[in-house]
N, C-alpha and C positions, 0 to 999 in steps of 0.2 A: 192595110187591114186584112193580112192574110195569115199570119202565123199561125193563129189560130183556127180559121176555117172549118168547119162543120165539127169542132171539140163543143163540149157542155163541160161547164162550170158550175160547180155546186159551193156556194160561198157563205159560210156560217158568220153571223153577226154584221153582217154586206149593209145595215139598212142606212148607215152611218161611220164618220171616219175615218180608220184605214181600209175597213171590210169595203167601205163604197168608193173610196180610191182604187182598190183591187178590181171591184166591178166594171168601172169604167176602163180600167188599160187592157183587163182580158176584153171588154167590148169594143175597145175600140182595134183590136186584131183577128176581130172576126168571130168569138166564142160567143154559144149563148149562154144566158148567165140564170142561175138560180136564186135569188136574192132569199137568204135565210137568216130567219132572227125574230128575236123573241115580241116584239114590237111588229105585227103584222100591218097596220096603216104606215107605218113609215116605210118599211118595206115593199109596202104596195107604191107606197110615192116613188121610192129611189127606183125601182122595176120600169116603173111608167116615164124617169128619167135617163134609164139607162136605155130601154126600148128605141126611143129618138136616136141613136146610133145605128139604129137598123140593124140591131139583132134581136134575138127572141129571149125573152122573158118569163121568170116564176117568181112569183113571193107566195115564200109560205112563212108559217109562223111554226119554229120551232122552241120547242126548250131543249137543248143541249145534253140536260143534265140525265134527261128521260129518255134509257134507251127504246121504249115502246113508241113514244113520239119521235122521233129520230127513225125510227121502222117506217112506220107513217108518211112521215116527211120524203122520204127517200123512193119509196112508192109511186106516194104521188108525182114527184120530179120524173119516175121513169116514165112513166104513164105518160106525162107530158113532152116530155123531151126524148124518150128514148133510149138513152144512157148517158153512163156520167162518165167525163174522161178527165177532169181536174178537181181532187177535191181540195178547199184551202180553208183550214180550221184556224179561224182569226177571233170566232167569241169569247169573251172573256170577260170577269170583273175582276175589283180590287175591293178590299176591306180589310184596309187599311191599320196597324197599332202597334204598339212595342208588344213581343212575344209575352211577356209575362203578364200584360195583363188583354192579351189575345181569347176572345171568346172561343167556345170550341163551336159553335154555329157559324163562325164568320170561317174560321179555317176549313166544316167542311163546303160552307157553301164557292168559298172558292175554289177547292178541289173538285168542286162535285162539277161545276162548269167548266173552268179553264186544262182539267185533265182529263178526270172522266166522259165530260163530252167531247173530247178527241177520241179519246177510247173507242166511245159509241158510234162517231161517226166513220173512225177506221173499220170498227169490228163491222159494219152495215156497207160499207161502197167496196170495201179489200175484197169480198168473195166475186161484186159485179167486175172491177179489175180484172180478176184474172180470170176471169170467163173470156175478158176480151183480148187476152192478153198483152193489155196495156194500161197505163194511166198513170199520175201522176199524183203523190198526195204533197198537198207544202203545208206543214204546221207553222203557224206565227206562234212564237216563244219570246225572249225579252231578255233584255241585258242583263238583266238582275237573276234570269234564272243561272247568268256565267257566273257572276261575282258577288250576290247578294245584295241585302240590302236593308241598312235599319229600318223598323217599323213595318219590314212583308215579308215575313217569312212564310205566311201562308202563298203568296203572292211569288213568290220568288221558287218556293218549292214547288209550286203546280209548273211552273214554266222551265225549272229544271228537268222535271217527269217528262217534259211535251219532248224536249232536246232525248233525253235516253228511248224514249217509247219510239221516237222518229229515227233514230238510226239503229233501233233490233228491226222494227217493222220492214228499214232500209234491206239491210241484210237477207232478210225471211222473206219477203216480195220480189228481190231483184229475177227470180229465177224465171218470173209469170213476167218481167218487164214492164215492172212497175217500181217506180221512184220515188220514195222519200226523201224529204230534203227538211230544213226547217230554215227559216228567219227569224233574227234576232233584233229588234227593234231597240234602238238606244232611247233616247226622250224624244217624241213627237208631238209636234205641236199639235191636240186634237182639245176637246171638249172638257178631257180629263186633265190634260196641261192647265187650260186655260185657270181654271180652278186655285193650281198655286199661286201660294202669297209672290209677292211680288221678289222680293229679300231672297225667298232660300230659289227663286227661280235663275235668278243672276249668280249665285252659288255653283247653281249647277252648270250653269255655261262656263266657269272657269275648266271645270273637267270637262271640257269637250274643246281638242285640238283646232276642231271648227269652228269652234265658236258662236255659236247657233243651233237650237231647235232643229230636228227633222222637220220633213211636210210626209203627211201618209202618201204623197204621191211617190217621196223616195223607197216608201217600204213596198208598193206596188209596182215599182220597176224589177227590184229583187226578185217581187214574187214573177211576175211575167217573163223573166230571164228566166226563172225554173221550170216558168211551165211551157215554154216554146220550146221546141226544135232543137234551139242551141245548146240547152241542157239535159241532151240525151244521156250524156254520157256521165251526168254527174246524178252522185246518190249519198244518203247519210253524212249529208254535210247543213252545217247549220252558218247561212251567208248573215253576216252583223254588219249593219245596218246605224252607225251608233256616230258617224261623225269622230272618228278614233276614240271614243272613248273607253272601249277595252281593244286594246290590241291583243288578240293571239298565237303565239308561238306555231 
């Protein structure tokens, strides 16, 4: 329980998960943790669950999408904690359809969170960074924003945005020694899995070498291999996460 040692973590969508499997491995290496997300009583629960590891604790209730809340939110964390040395932008939704008959409210509601609220939260912790001249951001992205994917193009495009905004950010940051990096999560078994019919669920296990579902615990190891120590030296790299299901070159 030491990698992390006197770091603060600031973790968007934490309340539930992958965001609350990330909470728990940076807690259990020492980080305090900001539990963030749009749902403040669950948030306040998972805080008050992660807390019992004997680290320190926030829940706040952000909306993502709203960079004046997100100012707010970010505030308040310092106020509390001090400063921020990990941010890990995991929130996100889906809404779901074939492109053509794709609402334009559903495309930009998933842009406006699962991109723009990257956006918001880089544009707000990036200038505390390099004050410090350090810190770490890990955007969670997705398999689909590598290869696509019938029925999410909305979906698929905001997670392709997260991967190119994470490695210019990579580039434009490294000089202040700060890291971009991004995760790319293949299928994991969460709340939103569970949801699939049974049928095209076994579908998709044939594309995967593995042969089995992820657990958010595996996409939380990724992320805590980027944010310790070990990963000083890497940046603008997006680590998949997928059970072989896309290999890249």
């Amino acid at each position: 329980m030491t990698k992390l040692k006197d770091k603060v973590a600031f973790i968007t969508g934490a309340a539930q998960g992958i965001g609350k499997a990330i909470a728990f491995a940076l807690a259990k290496e020492g980080a305090s943790i900001i539990i963030s997300d749009i749902n403040l009583e669950l948030a306040t629960q998972t805080a008050k669950e992660v807390e019992s590891l004997g680290v320190k604790t926030l829940a706040l209730k952000t909306n993502v999408s709203d960079l004046n809340d997100v100012e707010k939110s970010v505030e308040e964390a310092v106020k509390v904690m001090g400063r921020i040395d990990l941010l890990v932008n995991n929130a996100g939704i889906t809404k779901d359809g074939l492109f053509i008959r794709m609402k334009k409210e559903d495309w930009d509601l998933v842009l406006s969170i699962n991109l723009t609220g990257v956006f918001n939260l880089c544009k707000t912790i990036s200038p505390l960074m390099m004050k410090q001249r350090s810190g770490k951001i890990i955007n969670i992205a997705s398999i689909v924003g590598e290869m696509g994917n019938a029925g999410q193009a909305n979906y698929a495009a905001s997670k392709a945005g997260v991967i190119g905004l994470s490695k210019t950010l990579a580039r434009e940051l490294a000089s202040r020694e700060i890291t971009v990096n991004a995760v790319a999560p293949g299928f994991i078994q969460t709340a939103m899995t569970d949801k699939i019919p049974e049928e095209i669920k076994q579908k998709m296990l044939t594309q995967i070498p593995l042969g089995k579902l992820g657990r958010p615990e595996d996409v939380a190891a990724a992320v805590l291999f980027l944010a310790s120590p070990a990963a000083d030296y890497v940046t603008g790299q997006v680590i998949n996460v997928n059970g072989g299901m896309l290999m890249n070159t």
